[in-house]
Backbone atoms as SQL, in Angstrom:
CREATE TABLE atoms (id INTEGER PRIMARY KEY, chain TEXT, resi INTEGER, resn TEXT, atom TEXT, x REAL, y REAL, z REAL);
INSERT INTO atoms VALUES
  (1, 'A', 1, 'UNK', 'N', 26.175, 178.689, 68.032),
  (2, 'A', 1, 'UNK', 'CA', 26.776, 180.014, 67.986),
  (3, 'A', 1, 'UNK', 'C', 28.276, 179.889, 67.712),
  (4, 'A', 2, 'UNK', 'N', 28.645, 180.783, 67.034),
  (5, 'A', 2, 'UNK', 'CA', 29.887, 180.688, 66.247),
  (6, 'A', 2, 'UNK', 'C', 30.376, 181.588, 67.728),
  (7, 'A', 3, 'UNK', 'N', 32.107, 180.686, 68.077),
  (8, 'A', 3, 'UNK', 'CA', 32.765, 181.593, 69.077),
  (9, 'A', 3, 'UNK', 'C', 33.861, 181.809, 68.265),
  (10, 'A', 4, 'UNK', 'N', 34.543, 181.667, 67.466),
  (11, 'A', 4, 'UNK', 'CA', 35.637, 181.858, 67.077),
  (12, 'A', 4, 'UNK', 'C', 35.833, 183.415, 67.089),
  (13, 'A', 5, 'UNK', 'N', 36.871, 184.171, 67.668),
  (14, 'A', 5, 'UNK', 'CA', 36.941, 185.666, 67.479),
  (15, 'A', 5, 'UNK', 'C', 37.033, 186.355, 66.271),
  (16, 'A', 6, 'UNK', 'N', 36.140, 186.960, 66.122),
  (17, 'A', 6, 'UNK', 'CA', 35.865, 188.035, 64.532),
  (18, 'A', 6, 'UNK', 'C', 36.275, 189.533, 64.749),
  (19, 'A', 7, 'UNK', 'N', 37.049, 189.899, 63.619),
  (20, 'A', 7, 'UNK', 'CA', 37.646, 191.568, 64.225),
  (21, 'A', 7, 'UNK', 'C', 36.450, 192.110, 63.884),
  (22, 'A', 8, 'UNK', 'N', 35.903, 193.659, 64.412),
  (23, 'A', 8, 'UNK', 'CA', 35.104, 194.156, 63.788),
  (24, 'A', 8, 'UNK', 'C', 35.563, 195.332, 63.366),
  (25, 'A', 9, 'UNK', 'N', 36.957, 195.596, 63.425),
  (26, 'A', 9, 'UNK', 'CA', 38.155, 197.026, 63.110),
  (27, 'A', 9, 'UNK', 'C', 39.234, 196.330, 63.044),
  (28, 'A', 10, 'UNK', 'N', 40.077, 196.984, 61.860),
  (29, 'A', 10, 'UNK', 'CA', 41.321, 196.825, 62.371),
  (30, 'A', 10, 'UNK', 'C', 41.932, 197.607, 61.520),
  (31, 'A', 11, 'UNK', 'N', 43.525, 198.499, 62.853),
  (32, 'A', 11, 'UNK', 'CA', 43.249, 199.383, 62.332),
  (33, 'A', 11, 'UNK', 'C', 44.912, 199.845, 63.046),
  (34, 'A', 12, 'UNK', 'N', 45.529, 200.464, 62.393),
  (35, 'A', 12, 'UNK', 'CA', 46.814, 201.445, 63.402),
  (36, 'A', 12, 'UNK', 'C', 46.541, 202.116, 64.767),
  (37, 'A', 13, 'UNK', 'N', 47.345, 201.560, 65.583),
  (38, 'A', 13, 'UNK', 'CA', 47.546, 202.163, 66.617),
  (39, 'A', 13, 'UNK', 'C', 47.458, 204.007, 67.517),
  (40, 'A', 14, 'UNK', 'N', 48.686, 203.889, 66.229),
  (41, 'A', 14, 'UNK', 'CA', 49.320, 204.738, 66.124),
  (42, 'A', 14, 'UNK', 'C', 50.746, 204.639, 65.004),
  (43, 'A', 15, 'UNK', 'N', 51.501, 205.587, 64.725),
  (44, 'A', 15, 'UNK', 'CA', 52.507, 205.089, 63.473),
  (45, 'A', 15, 'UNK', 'C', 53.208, 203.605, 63.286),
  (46, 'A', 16, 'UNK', 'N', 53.479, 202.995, 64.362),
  (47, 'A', 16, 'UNK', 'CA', 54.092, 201.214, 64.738),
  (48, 'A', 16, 'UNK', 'C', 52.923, 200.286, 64.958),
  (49, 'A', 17, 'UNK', 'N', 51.804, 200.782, 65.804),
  (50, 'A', 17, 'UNK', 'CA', 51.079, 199.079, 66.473),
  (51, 'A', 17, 'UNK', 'C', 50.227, 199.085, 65.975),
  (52, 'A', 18, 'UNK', 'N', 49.422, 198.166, 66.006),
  (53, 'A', 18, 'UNK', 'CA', 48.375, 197.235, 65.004),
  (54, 'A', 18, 'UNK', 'C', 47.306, 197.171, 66.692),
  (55, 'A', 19, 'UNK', 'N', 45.825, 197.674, 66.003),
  (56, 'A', 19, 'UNK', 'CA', 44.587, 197.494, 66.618),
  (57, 'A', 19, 'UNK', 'C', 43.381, 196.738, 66.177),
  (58, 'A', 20, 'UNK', 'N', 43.158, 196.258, 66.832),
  (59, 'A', 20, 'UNK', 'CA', 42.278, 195.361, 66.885),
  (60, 'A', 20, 'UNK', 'C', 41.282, 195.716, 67.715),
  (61, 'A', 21, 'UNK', 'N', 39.656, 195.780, 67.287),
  (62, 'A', 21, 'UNK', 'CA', 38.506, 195.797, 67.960),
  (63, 'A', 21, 'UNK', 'C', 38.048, 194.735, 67.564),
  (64, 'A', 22, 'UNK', 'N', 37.159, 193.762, 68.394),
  (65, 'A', 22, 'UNK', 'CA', 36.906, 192.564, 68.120),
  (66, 'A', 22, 'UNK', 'C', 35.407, 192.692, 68.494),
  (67, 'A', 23, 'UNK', 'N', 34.228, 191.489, 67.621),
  (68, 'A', 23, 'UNK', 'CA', 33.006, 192.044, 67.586),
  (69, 'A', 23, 'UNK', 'C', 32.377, 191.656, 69.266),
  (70, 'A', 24, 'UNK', 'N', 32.850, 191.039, 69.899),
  (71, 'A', 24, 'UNK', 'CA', 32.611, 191.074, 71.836),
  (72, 'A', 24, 'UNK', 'C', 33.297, 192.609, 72.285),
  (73, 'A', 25, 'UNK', 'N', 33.756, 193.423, 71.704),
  (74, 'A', 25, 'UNK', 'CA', 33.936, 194.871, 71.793),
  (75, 'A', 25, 'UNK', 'C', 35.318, 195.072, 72.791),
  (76, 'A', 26, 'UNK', 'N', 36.162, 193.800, 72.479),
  (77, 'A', 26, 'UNK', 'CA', 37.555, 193.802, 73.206),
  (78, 'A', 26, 'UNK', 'C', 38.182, 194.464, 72.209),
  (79, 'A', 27, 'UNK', 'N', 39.133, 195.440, 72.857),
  (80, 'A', 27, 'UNK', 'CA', 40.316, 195.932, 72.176),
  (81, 'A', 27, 'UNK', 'C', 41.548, 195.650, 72.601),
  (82, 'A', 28, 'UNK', 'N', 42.324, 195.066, 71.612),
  (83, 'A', 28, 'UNK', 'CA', 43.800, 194.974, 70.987),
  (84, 'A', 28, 'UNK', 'C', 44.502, 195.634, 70.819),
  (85, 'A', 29, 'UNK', 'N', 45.816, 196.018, 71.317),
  (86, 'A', 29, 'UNK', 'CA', 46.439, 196.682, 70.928),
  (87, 'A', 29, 'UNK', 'C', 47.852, 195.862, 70.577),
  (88, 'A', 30, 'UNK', 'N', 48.416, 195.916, 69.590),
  (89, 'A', 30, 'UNK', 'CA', 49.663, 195.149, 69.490),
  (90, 'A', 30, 'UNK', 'C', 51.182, 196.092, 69.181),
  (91, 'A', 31, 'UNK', 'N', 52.267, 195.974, 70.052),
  (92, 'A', 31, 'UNK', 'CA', 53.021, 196.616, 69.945),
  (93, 'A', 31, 'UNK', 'C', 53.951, 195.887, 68.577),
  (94, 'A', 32, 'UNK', 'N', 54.378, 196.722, 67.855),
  (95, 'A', 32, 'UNK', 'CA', 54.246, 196.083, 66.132),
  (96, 'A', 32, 'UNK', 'C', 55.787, 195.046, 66.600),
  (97, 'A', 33, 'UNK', 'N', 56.679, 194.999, 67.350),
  (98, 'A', 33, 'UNK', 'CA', 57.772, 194.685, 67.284),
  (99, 'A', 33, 'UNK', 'C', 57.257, 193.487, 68.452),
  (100, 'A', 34, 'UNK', 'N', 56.563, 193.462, 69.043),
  (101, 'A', 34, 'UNK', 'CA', 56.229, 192.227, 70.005),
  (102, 'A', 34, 'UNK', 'C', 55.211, 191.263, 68.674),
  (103, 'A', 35, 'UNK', 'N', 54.721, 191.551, 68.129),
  (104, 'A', 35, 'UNK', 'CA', 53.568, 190.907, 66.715),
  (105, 'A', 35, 'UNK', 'C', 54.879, 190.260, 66.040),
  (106, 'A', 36, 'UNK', 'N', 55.843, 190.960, 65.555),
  (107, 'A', 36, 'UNK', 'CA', 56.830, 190.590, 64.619),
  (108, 'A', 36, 'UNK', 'C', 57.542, 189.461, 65.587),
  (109, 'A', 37, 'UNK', 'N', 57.480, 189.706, 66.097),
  (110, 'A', 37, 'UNK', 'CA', 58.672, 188.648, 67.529),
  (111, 'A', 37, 'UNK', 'C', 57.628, 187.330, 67.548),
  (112, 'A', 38, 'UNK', 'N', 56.484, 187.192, 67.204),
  (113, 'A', 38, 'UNK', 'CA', 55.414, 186.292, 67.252),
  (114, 'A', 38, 'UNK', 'C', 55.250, 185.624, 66.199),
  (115, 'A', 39, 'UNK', 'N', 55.796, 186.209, 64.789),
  (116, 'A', 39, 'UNK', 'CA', 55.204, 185.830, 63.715),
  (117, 'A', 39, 'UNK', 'C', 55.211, 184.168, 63.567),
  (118, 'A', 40, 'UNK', 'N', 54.290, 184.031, 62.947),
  (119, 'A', 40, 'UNK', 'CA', 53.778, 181.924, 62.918),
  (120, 'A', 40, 'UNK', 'C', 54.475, 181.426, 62.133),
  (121, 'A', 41, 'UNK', 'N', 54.976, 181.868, 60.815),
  (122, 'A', 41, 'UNK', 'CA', 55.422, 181.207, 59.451),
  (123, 'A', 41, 'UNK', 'C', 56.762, 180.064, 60.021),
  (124, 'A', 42, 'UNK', 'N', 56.844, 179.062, 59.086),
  (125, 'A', 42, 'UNK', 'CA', 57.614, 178.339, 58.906),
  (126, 'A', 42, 'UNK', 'C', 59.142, 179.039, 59.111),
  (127, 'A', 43, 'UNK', 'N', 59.649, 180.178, 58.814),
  (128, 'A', 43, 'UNK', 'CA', 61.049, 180.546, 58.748),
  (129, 'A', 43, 'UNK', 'C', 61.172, 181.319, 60.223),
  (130, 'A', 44, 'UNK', 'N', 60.222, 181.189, 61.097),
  (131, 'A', 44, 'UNK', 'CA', 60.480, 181.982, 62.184),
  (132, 'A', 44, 'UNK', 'C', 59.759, 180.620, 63.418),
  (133, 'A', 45, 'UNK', 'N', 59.049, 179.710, 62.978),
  (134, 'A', 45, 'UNK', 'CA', 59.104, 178.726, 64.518),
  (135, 'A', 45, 'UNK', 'C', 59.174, 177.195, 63.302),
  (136, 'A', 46, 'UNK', 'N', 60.054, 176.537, 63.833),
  (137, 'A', 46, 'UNK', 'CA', 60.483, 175.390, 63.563),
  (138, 'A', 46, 'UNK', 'C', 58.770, 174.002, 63.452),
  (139, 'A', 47, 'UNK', 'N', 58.651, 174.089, 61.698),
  (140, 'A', 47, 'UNK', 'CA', 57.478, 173.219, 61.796),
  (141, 'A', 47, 'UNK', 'C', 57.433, 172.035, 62.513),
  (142, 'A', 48, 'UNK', 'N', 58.742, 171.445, 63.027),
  (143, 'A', 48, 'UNK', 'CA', 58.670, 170.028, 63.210),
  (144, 'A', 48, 'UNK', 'C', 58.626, 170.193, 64.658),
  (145, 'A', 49, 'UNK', 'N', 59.178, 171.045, 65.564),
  (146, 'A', 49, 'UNK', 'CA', 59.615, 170.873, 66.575),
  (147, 'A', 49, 'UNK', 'C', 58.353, 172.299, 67.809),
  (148, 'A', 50, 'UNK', 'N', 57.967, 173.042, 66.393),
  (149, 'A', 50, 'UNK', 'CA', 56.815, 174.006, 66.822),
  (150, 'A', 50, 'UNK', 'C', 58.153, 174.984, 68.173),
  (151, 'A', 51, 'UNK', 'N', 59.481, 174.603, 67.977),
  (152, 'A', 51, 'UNK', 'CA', 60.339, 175.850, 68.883),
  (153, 'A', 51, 'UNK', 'C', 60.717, 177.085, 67.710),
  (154, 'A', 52, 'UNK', 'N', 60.482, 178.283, 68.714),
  (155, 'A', 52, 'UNK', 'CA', 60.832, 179.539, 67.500),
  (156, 'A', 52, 'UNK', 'C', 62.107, 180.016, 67.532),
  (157, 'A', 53, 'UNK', 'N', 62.337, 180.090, 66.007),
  (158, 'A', 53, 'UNK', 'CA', 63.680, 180.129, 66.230),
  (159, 'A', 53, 'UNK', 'C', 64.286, 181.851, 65.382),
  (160, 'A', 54, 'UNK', 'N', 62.917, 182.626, 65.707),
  (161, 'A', 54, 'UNK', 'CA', 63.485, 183.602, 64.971),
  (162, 'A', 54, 'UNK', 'C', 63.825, 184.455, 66.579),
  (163, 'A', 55, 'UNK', 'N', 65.411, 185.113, 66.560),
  (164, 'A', 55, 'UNK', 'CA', 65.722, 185.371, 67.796),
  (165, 'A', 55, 'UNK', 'C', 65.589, 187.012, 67.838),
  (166, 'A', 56, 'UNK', 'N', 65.457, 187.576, 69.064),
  (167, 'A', 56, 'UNK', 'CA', 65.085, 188.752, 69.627),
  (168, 'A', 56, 'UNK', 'C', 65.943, 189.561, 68.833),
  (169, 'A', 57, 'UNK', 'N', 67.194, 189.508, 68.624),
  (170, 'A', 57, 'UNK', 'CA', 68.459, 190.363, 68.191),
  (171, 'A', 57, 'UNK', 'C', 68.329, 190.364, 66.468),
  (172, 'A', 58, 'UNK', 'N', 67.125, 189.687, 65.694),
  (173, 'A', 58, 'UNK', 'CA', 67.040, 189.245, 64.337),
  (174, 'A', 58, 'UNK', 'C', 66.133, 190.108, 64.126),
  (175, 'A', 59, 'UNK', 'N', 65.486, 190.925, 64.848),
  (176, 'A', 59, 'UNK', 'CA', 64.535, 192.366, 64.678),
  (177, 'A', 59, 'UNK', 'C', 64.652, 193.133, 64.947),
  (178, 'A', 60, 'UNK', 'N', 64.945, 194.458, 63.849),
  (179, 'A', 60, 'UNK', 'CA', 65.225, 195.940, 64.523),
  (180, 'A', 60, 'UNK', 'C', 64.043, 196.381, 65.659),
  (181, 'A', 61, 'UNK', 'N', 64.234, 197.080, 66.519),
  (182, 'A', 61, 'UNK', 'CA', 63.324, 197.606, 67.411),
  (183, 'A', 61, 'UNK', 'C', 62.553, 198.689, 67.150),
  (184, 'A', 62, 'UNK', 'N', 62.684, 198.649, 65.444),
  (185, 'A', 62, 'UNK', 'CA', 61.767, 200.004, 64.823),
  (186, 'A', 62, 'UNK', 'C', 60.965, 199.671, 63.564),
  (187, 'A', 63, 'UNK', 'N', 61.106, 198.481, 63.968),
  (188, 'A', 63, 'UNK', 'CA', 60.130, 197.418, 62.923),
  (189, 'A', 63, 'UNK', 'C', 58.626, 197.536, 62.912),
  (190, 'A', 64, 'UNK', 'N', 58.155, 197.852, 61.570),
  (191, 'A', 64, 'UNK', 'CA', 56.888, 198.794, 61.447),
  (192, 'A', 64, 'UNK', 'C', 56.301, 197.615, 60.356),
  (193, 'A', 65, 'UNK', 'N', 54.866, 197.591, 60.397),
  (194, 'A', 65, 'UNK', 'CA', 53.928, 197.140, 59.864),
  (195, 'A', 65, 'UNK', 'C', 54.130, 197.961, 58.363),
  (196, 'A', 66, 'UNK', 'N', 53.756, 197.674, 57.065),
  (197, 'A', 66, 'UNK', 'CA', 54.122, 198.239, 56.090),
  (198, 'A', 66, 'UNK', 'C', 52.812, 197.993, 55.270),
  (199, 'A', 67, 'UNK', 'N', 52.121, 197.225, 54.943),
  (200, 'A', 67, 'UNK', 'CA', 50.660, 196.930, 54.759),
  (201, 'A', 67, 'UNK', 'C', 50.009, 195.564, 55.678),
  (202, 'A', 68, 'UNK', 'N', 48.948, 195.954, 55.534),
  (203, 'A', 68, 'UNK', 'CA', 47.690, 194.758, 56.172),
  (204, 'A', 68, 'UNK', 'C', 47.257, 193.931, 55.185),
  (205, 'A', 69, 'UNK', 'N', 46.641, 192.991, 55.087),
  (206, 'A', 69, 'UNK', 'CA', 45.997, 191.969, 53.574),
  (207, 'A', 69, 'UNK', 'C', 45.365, 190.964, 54.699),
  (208, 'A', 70, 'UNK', 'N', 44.085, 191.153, 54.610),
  (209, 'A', 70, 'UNK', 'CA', 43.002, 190.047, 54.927),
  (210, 'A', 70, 'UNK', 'C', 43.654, 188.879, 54.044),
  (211, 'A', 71, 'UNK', 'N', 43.081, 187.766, 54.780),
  (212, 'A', 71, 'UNK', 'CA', 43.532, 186.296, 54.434),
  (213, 'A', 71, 'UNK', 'C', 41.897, 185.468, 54.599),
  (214, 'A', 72, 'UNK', 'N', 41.321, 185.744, 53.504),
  (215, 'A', 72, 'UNK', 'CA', 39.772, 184.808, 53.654),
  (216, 'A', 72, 'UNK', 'C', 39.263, 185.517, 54.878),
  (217, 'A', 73, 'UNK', 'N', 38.516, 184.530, 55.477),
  (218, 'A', 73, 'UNK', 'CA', 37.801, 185.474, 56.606),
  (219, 'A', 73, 'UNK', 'C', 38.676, 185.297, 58.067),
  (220, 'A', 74, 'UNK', 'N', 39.789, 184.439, 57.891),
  (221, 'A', 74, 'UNK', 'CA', 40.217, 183.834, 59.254),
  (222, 'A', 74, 'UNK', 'C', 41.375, 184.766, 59.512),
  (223, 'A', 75, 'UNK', 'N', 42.017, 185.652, 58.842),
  (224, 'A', 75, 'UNK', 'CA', 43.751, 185.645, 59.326),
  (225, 'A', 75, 'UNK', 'C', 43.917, 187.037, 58.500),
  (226, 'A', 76, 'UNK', 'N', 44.883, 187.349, 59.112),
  (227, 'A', 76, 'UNK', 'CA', 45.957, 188.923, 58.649),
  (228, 'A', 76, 'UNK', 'C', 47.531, 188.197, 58.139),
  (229, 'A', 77, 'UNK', 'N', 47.875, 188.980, 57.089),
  (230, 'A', 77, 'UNK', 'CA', 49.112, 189.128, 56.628),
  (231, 'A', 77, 'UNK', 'C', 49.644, 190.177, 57.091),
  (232, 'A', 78, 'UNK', 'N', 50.926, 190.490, 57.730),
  (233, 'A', 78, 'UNK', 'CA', 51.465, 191.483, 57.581),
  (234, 'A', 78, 'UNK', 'C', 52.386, 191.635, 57.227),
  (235, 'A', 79, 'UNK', 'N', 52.866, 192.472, 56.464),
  (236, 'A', 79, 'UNK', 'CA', 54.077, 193.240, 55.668),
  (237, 'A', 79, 'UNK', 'C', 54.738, 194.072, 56.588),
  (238, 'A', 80, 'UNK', 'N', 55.959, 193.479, 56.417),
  (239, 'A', 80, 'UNK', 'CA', 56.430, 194.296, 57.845),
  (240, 'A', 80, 'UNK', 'C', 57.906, 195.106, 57.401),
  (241, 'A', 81, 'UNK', 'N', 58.440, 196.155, 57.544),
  (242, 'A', 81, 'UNK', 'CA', 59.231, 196.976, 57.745),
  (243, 'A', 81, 'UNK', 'C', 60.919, 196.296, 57.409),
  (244, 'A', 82, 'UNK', 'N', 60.959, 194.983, 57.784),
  (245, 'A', 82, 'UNK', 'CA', 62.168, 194.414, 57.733),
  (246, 'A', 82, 'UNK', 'C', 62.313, 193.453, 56.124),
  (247, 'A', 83, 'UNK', 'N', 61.167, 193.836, 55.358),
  (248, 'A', 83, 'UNK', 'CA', 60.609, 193.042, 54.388),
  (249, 'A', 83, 'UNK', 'C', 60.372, 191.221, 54.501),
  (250, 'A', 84, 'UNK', 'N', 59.789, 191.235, 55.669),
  (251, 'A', 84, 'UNK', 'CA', 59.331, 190.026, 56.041),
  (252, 'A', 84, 'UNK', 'C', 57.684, 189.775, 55.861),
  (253, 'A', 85, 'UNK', 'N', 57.248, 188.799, 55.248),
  (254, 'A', 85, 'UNK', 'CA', 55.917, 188.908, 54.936),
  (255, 'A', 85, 'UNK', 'C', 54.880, 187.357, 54.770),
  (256, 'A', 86, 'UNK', 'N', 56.132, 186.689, 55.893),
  (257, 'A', 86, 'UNK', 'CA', 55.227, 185.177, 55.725),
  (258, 'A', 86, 'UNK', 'C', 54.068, 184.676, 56.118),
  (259, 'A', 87, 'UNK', 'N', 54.365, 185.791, 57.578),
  (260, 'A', 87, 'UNK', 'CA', 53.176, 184.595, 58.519),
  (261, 'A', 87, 'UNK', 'C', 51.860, 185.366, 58.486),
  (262, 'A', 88, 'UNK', 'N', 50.626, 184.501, 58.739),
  (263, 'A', 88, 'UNK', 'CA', 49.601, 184.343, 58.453),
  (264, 'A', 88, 'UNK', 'C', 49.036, 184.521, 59.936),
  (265, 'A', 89, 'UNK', 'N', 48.473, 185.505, 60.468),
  (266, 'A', 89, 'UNK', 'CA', 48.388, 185.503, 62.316),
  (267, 'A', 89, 'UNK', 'C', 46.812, 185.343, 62.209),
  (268, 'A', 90, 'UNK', 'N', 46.191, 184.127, 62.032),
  (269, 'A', 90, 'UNK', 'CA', 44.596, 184.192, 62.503),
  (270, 'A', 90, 'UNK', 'C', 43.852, 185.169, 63.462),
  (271, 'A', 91, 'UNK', 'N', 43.326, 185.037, 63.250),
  (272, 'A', 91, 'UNK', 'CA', 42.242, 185.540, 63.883),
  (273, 'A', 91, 'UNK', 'C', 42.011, 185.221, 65.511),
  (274, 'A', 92, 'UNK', 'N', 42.327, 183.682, 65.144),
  (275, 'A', 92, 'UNK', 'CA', 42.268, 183.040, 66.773),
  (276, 'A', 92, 'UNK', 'C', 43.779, 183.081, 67.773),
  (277, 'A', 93, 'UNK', 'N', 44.543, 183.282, 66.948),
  (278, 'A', 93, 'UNK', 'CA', 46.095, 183.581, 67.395),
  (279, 'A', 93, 'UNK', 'C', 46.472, 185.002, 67.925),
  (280, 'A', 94, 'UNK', 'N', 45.852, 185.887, 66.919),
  (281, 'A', 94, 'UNK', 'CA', 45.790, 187.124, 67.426),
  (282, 'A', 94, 'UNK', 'C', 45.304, 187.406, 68.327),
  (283, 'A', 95, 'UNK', 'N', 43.867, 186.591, 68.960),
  (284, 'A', 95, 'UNK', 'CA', 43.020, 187.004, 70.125),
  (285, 'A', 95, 'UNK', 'C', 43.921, 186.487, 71.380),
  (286, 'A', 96, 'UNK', 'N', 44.250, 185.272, 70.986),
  (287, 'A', 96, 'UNK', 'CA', 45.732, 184.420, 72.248),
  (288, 'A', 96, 'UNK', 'C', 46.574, 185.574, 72.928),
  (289, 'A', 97, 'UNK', 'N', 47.118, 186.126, 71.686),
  (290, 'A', 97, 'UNK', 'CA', 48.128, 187.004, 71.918),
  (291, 'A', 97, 'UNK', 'C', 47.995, 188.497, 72.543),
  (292, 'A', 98, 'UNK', 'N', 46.679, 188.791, 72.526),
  (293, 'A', 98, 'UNK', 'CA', 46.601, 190.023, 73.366),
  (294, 'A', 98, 'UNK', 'C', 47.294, 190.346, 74.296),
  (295, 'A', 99, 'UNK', 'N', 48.124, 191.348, 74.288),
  (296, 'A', 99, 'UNK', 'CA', 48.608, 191.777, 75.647),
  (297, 'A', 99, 'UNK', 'C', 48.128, 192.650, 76.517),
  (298, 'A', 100, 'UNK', 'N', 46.850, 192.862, 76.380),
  (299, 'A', 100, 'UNK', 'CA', 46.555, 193.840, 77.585),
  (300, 'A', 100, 'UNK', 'C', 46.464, 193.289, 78.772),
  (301, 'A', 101, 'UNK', 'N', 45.948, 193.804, 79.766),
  (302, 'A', 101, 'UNK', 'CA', 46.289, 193.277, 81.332),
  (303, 'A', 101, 'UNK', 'C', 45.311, 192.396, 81.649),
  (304, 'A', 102, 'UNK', 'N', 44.003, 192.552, 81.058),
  (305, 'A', 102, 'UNK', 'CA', 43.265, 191.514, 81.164),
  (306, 'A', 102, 'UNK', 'C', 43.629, 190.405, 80.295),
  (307, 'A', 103, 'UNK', 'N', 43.819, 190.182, 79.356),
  (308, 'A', 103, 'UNK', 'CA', 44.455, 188.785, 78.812),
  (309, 'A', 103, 'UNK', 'C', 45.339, 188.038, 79.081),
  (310, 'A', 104, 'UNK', 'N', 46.039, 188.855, 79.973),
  (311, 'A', 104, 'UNK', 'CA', 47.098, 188.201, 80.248),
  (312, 'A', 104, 'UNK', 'C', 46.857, 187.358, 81.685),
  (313, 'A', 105, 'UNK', 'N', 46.079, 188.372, 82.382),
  (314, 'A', 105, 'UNK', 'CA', 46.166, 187.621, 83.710),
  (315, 'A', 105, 'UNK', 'C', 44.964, 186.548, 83.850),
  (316, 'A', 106, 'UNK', 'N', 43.861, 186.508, 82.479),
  (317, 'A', 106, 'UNK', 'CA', 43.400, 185.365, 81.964),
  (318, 'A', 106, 'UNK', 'C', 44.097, 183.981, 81.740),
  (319, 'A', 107, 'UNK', 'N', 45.058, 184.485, 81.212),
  (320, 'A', 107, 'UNK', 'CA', 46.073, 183.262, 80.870),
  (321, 'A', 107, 'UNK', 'C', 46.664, 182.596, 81.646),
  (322, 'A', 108, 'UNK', 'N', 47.051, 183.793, 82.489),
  (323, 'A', 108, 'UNK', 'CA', 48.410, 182.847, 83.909),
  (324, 'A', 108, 'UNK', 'C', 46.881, 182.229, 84.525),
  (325, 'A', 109, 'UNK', 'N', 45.914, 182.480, 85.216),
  (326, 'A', 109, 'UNK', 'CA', 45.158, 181.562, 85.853),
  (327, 'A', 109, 'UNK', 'C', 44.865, 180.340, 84.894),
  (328, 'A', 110, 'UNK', 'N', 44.308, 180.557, 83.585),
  (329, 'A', 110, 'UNK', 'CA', 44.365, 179.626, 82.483),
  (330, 'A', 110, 'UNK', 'C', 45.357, 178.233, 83.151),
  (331, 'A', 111, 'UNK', 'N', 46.697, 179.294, 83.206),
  (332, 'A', 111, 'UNK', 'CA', 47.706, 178.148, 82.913),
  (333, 'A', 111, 'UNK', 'C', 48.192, 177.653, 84.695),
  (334, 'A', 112, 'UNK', 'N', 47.316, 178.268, 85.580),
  (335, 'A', 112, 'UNK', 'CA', 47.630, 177.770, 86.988),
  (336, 'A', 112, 'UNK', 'C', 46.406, 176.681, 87.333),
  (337, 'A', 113, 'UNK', 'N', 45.332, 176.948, 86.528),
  (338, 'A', 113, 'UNK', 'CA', 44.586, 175.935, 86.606),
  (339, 'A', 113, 'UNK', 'C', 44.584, 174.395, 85.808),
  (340, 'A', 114, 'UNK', 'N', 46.024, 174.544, 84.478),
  (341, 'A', 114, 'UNK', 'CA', 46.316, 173.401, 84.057),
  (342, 'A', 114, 'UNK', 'C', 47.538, 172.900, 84.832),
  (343, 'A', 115, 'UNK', 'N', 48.333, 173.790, 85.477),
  (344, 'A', 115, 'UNK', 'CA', 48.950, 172.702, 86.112),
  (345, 'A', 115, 'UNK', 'C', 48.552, 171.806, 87.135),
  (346, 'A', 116, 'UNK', 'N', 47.445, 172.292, 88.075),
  (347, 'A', 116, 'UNK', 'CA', 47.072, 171.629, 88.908),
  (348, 'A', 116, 'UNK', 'C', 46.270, 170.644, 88.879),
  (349, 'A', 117, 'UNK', 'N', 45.432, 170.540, 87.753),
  (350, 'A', 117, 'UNK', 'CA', 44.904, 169.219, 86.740),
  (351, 'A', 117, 'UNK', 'C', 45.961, 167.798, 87.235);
């Protein structure tokens, strides 16, 4: 069985954030200026060192999604408002990044159960 996360929507928020329904029937919601603050590409996290170096104050706070473009079956492009249009946010990156309250507090146990490893 294939687990990798598959969208089964995707879709505006509302006028700024980016939604995501995923085919396990989780919903996404992404606030478009926290997505942009994330973006993967090479000019925003350092390939060698994987630290990001695109900084908080380097994005207007009214930074809007401008088109969507599927990437094969794995990943989203987005075109974004500041005419930035590198990074490539998978499928599996996007699901990481959820911020709703359940993902998140998935994660901190996630990550309270690797420190104690």
């Amino acid at each position: 069985m294939d687990s990798r996360p598959i969208p089964s929507e995707i879709s505006r928020a509302n006028l700024h954030d980016l939604r995501i329904v995923w085919k396990d029937g989780h919903q996404s919601t992404y606030p478009a200026r926290y997505l942009r603050l994330r973006c993967p590409c090479a000019g925003c996290v350092d390939e060698w060192t994987g630290r990001r170096v695109l900084k908080s104050a380097d994005v207007s706070e009214d930074v809007v999604p401008t088109s969507l473009q599927l990437v094969g079956r794995y990943a989203l492009r987005v075109h974004w408002s500041d005419s930035h249009s590198h990074g490539i946010y998978t499928f599996e990156f996007l699901r990481d990044l959820c911020p709703c309250a359940d993902c998140e507090s998935s994660a901190q146990e996630s990550e309270g159960l690797e420190a104690s490893d």
